[in-house]
N, C-alpha and C positions, 0 to 999 in steps of 0.2 A: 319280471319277477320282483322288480324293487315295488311295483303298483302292490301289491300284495301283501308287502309288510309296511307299504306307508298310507293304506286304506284303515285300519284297527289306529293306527295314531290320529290318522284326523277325525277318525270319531270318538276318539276320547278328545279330542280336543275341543269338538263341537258338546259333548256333556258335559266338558269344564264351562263351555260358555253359558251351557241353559244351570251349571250350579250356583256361578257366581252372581247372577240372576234371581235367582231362586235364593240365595242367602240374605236377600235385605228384608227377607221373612224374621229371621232371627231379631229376638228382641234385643239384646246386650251389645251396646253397640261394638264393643271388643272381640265378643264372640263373631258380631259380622268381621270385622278384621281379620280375624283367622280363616274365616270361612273363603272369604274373598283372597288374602293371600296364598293361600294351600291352591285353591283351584285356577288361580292366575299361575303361580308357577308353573301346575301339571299342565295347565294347555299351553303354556309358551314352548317346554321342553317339550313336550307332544308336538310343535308346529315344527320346529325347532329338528327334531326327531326326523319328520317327513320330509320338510325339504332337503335334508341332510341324504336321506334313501334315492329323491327322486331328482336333484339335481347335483348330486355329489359326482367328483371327479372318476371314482375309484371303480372300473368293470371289469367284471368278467368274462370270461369267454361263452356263457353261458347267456349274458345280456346284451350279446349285440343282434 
């Protein structure tokens, strides 16, 4: 059941990666700053997020 809610994280994680990517479009180099920090954070806590769901100590009775 943990696969299930740490699948929706790692594909935000992987759309953070094709944003930050996709941000050295922006012309203002500032603006790429922001673009690039915003989407770095979200896919670290996205990574962050998942392996927290799929290797975390904590189970249920439910996930074994």
């Amino acid at each position: 059941m943990k696969i299930v809610f740490a699948l929706p994280l790692v594909g935000l994680a992987l759309f953070c990666v094709f944003g930050f990517l996709a941000s050295a479009e922006a012309s203002d180099p500032s603006e790429q700053f922001r673009w690039r920090a915003g989407y770095t954070v979200l896919g670290l806590l996205s990574l962050w997020g998942a392996a927290a769901l799929i290797f975390g100590k904590r189970n249920s009775d439910s996930d074994k």
